[in-house]
RODO-2510 file (C-alpha; in nm, 4 decimals, decimal comma):
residues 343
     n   res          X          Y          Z
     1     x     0,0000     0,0000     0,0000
     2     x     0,3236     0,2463     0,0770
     3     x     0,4464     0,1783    -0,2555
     4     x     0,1158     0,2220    -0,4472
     5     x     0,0840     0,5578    -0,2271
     6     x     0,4626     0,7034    -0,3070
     7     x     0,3839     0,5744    -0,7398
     8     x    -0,0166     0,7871    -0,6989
     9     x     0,1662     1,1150    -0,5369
    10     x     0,4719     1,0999    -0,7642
    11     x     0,2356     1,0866    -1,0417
    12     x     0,0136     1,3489    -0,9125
    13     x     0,3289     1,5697    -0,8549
    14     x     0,4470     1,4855    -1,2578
    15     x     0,0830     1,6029    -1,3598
    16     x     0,1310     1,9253    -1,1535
    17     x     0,4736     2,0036    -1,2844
    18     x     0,3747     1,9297    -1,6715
    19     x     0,0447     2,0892    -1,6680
    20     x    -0,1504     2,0775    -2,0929
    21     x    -0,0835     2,3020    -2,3262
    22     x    -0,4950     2,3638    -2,4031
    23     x    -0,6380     2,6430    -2,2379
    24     x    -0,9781     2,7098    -2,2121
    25     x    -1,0771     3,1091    -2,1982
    26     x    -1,4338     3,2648    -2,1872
    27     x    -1,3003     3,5178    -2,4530
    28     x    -1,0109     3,4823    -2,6927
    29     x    -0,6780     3,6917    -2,6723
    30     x    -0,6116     3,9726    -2,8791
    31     x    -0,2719     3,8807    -3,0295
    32     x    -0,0006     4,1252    -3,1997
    33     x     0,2994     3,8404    -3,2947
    34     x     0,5337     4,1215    -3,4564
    35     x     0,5782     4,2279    -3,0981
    36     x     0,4795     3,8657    -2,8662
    37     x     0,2226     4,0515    -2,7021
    38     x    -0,1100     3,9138    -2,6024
    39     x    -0,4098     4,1036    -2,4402
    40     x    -0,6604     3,9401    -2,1841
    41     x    -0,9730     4,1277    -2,1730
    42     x    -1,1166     3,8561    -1,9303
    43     x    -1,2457     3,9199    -1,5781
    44     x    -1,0134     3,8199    -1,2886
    45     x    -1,1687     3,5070    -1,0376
    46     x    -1,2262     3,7003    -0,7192
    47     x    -1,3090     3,4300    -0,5616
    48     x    -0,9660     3,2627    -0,6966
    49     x    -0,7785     3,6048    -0,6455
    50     x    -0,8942     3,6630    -0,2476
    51     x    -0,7626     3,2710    -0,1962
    52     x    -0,4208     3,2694    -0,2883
    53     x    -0,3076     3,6357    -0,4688
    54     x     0,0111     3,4955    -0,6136
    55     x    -0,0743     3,1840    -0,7652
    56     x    -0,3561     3,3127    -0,9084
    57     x    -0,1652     3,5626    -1,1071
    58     x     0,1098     3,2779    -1,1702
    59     x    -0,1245     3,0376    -1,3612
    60     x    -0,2753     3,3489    -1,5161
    61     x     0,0224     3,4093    -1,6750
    62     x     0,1304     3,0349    -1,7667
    63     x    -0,1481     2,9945    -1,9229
    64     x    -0,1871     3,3106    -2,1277
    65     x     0,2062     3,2770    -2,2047
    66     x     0,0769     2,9386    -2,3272
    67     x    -0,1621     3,0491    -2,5909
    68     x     0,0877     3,3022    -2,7244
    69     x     0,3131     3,0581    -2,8070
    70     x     0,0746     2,7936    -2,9665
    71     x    -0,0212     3,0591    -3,2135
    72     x     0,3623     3,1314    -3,2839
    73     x     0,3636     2,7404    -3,3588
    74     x     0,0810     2,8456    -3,6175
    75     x     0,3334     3,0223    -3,8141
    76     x     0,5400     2,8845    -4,0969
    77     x     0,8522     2,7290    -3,9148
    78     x     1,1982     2,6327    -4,1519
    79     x     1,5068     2,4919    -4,0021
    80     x     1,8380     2,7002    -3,9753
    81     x     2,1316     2,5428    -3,8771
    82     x     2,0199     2,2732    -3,6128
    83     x     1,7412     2,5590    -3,5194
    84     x     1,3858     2,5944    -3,5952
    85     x     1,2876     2,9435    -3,6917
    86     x     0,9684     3,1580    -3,7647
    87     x     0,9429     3,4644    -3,9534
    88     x     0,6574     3,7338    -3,7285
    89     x     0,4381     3,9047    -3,9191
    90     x     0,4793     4,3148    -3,9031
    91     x     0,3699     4,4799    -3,5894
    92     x     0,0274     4,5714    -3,5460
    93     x     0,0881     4,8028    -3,1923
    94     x     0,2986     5,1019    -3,2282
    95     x     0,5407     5,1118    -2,9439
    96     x     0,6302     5,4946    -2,8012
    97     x     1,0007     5,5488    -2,7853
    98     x     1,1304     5,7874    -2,4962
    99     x     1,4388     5,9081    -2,7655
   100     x     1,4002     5,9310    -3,1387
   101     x     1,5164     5,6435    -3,3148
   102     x     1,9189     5,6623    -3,3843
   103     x     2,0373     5,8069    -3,7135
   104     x     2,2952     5,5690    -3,9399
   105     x     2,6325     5,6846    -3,8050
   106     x     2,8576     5,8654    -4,1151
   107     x     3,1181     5,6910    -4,2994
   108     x     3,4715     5,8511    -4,2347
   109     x     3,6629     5,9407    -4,4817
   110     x     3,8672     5,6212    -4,5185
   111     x     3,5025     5,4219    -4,5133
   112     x     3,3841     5,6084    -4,8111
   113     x     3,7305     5,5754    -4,9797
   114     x     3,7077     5,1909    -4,9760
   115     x     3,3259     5,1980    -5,0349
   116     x     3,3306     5,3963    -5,3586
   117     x     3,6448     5,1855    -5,4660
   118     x     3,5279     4,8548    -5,3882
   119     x     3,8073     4,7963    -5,1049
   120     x     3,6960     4,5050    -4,8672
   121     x     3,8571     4,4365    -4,5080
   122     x     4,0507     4,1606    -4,5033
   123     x     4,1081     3,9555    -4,1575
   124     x     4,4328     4,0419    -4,0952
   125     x     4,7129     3,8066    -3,9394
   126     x     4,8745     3,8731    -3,5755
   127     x     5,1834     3,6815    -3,6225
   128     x     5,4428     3,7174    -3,8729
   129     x     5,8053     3,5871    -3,8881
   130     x     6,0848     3,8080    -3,8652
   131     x     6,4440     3,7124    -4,0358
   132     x     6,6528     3,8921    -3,8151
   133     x     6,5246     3,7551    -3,5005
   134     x     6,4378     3,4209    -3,6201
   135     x     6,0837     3,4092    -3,4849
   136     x     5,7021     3,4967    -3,4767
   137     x     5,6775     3,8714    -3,3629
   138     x     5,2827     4,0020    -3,3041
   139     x     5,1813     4,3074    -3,5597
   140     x     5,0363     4,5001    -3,3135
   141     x     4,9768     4,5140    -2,9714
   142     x     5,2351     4,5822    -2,7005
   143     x     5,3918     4,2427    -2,7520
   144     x     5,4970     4,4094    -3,0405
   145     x     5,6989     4,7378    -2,8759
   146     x     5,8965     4,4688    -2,6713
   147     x     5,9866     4,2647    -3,0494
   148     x     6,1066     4,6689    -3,1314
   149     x     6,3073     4,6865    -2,8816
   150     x     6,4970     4,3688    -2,9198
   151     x     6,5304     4,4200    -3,2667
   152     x     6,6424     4,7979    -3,2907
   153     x     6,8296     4,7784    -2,9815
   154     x     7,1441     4,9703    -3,1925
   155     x     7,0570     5,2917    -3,4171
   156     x     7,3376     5,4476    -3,6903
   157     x     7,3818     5,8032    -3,6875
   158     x     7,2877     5,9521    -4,0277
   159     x     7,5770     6,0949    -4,1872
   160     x     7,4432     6,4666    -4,1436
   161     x     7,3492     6,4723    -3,7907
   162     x     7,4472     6,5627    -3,4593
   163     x     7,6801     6,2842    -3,3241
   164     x     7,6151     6,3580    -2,9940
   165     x     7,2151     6,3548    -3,0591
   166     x     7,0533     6,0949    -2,8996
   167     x     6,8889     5,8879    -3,1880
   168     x     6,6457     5,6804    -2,9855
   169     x     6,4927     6,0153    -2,8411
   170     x     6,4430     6,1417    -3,1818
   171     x     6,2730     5,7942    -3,2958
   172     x     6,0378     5,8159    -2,9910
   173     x     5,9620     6,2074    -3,0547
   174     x     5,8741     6,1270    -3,4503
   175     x     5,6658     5,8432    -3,3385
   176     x     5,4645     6,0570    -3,0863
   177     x     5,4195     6,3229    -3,3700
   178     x     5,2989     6,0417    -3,5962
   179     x     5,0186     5,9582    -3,2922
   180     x     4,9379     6,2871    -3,2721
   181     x     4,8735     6,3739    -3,6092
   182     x     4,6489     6,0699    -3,6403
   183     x     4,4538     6,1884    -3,3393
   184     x     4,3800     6,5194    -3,5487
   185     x     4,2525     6,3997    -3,8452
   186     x     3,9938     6,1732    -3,6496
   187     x     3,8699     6,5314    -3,4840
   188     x     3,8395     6,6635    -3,8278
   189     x     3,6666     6,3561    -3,9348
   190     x     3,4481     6,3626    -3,6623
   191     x     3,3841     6,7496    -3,7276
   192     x     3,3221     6,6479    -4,1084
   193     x     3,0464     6,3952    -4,0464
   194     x     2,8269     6,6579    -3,8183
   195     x     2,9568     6,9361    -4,0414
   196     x     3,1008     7,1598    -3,7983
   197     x     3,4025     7,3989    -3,9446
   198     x     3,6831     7,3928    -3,7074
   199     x     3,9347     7,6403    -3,7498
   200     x     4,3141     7,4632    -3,8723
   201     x     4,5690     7,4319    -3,6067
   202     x     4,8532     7,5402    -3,6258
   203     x     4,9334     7,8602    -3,8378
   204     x     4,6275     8,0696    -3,8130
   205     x     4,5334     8,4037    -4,0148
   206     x     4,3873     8,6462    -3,7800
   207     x     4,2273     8,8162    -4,0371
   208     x     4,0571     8,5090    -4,2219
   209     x     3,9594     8,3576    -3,8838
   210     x     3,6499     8,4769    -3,6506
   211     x     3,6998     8,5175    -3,3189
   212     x     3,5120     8,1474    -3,2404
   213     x     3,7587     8,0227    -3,4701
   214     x     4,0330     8,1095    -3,2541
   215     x     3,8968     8,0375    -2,9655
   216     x     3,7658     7,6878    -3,0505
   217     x     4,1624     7,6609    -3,2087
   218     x     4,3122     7,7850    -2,8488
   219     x     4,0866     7,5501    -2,6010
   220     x     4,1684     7,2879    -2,8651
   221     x     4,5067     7,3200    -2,8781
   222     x     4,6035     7,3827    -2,4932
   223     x     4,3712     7,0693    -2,4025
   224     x     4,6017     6,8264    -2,6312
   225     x     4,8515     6,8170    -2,3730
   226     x     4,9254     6,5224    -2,1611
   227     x     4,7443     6,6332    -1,8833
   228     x     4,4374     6,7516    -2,1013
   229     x     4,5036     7,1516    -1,9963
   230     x     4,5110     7,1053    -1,6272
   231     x     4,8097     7,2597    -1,5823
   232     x     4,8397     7,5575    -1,8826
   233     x     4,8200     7,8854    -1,7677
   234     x     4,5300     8,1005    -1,8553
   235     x     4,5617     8,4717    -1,9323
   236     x     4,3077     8,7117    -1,6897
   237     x     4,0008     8,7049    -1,9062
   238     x     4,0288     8,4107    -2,1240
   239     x     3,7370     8,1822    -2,1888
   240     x     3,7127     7,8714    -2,3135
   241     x     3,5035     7,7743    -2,6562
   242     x     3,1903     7,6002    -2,6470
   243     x     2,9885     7,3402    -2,8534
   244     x     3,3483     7,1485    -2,9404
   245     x     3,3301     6,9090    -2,6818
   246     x     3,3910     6,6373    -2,9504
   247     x     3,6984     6,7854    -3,0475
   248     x     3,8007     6,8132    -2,7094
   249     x     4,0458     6,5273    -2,6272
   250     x     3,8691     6,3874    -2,2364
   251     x     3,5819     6,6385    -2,3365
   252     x     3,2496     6,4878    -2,1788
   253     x     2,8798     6,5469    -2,2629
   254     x     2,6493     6,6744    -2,0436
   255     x     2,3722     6,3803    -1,9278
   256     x     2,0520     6,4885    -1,9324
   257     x     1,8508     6,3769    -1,6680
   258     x     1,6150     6,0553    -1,6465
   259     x     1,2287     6,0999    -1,6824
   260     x     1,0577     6,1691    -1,4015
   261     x     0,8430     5,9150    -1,2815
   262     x     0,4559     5,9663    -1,2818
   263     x     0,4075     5,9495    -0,8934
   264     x     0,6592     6,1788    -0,8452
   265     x     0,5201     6,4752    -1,1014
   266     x     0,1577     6,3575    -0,9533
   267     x     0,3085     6,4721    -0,6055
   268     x     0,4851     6,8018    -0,7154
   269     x     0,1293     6,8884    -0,9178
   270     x    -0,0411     6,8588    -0,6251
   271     x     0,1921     6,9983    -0,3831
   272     x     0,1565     7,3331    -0,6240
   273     x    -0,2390     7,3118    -0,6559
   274     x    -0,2544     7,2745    -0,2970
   275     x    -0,0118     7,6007    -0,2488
   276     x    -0,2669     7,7724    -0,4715
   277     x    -0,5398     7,6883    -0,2834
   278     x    -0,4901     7,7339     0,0249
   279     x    -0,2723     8,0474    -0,0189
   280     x    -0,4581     8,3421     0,2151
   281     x    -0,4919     8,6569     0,0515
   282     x    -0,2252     8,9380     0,2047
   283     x    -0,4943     9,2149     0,2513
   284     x    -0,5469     9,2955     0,6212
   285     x    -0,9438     9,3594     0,6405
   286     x    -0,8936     9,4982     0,9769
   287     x    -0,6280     9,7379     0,9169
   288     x    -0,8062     9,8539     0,5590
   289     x    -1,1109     9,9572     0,7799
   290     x    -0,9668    10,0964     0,9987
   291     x    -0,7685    10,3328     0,7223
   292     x    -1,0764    10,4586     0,5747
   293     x    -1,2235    10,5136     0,9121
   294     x    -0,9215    10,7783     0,9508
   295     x    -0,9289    10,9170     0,6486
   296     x    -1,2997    11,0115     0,6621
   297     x    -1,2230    11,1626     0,9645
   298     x    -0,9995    11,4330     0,8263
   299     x    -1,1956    11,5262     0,5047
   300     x    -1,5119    11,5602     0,7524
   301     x    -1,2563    11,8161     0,9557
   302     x    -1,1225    12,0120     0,7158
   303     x    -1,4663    12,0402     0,5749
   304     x    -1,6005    12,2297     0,8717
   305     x    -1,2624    12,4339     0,8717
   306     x    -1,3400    12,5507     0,5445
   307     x    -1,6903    12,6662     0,6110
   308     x    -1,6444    12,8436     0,9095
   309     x    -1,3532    13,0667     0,7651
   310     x    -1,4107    13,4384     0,8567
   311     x    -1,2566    13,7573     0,6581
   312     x    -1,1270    14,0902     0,8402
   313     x    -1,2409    14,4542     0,7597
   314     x    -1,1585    14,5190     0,4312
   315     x    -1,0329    14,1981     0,2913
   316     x    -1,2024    13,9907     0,0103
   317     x    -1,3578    13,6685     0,0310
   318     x    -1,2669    13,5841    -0,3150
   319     x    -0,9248    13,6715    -0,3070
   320     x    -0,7729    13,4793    -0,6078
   321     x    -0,4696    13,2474    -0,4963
   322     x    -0,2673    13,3133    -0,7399
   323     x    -0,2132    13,6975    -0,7015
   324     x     0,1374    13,8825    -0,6120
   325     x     0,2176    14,1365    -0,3936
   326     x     0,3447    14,4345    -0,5536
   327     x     0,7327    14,4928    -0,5061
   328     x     0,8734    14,7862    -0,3188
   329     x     1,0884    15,0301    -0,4887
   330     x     1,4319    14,9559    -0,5205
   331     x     1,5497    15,3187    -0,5253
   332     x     1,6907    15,5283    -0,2216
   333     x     1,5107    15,8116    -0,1191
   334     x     1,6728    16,1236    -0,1294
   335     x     1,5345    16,2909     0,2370
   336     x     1,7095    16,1664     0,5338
   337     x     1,3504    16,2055     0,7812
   338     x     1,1916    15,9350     0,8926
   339     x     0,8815    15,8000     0,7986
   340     x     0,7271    15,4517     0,6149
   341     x     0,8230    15,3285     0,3415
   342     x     0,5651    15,2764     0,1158
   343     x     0,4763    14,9435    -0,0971
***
């Protein structure tokens, strides 16, 4: 009875493990193969979903994973290479893209060279055997600077020289100038391709150039040090160019951030609505009323002011404001007695 009890659960565990590849669905799934996606407009089991939350959603998505691939099976398979294969049909569901899709990069200059003239690369070989030292020396790589080494270990001394110049110096200064002259022409073949006009280095016509020119020529040129520019000397009110970070040698681009996700923007939008709304107004009722009480208070004053004016013997009531007195005479008078001057 054990035994028959171990063979009934093993089987019962086989039948849970390997579960059929039919699936039975109220309604059918909406299907888009060009991009493997499926769509279940079906209701969920609540009843299912309350029970057990994670299983439920497990075979949920066995069994709709299931019926996307029996109708890739549908398709018309072929065999490639040990491998069988299906060609999708085209998309149906257009896919939004957070960047526009990449443009084909250029062709340098060497690219279109070989293109136009039908050049094709060729695999090359990393070993090759060398006479002198009686061995297999790399092409490239620094294996290769070693096999230099060994082999040009002794230099002559051109006929014309310096005796006391130091030969291997000059080979390694010739070779850096080599490096660096490389280095320029993939700048200007990088400026090329996104057709930017970069001034020339080196002898430079201050009356053909712009002043960008030279700039862009100056931040270029002290930045192809060793060091990149950190340690050249800048004059009082120099600035450096911009838009040539590509030219640049260690120039860097400026990342732009990542997209904000949607609960955070929900947040900030209603952190700014709420600001809005509940923002009290900054007129004081109080001290506004009590303003206007004030100032009715002096107009009723100098109301009853006015009215109750009263003129002396003689004098006008409408006396206009804007007459003059008349002004005394400048001259002296010619009798010494006293007496009042007159106006």
């Amino acid at each position: 009875m054990d035994v028959i009890g171990e063979i009934l659960q093993r089987t019962a565990e086989d039948a849970e493990k390997y579960k059929p590849i039919t699936v039975e669905k109220h309604l059918d799934l909406e299907y888009d193969l060009g991009t493997l996606l499926a769509v279940d407009n079906n209701d969920f089991d609540l009843a299912k979903l309350r029970r057990n939350q994670n299983d439920y959603f497990l075979n949920l998505t066995r069994e709709n994973t299931q019926l996307l691939i029996n109708k890739i099976w549908e398709l018309p398979t072929e065999r490639v290479e040990e491998a069988i294969v299906t060609k999708l049909p085209p998309q149906k569901t257009v896919l939004p893209r957070m960047k526009p899709v990449p443009k084909p990069k250029p062709l340098t200059k060497w690219q279109q060279f070989a293109k136009d003239k039908g050049i094709q690369k060729k695999k090359k070989t990393k070993l090759s055997w060398d006479e002198q030292l009686q061995k297999w020396v790399p092409l490239y790589g620094f294996k290769r600077a070693k096999t230099e080494k060994e082999k040009n270990w002794l230099l002559e001394v051109p006929g014309n020289s310096d005796p006391m110049e130091d030969q291997f110096a000059k080979k390694v200064e010739a070779k850096s100038e080599r490096v660096a002259k490389n280095e320029l022409q993939r700048l200007r073949n990088i400026a090329k391709a996104r057709k930017i006009s970069v001034p020339r280095v080196g002898v430079i016509n201050p009356d053909a150039s712009s002043a960008k020119e030279l700039q862009a020529a100056v931040t270029v040129a002290k930045a192809s040090t060793a060091s990149l520019g950190k340690f050249q000397e800048k004059l009082p009110k120099e600035k450096e160019a911009r838009g040539i970070s590509e030219l640049v040698p260690g120039g860097t681009r400026k990342r732009k951030l990542p997209p904000v996700p949607a609960t955070v923007e929900k947040k900030e939008n209603l952190a700014i609505v709420d600001s809005i709304l509940n923002k009290r107004p900054k007129l004081d009722i109080e001290s506004a009323i009590a303003k206007q009480i004030s100032n009715s208070h002096v107009s009723s004053n100098h109301n009853e002011n006015s009215g109750s004016k009263s003129y002396g013997k003689g004098q006008k009531a409408n006396k206009s404001k804007g007459a003059k007195k008349p002004k005394g005479a400048k001259g002296q008078r010619k009798g010494k007695g006293g007496g009042r001057k007159r106006r």
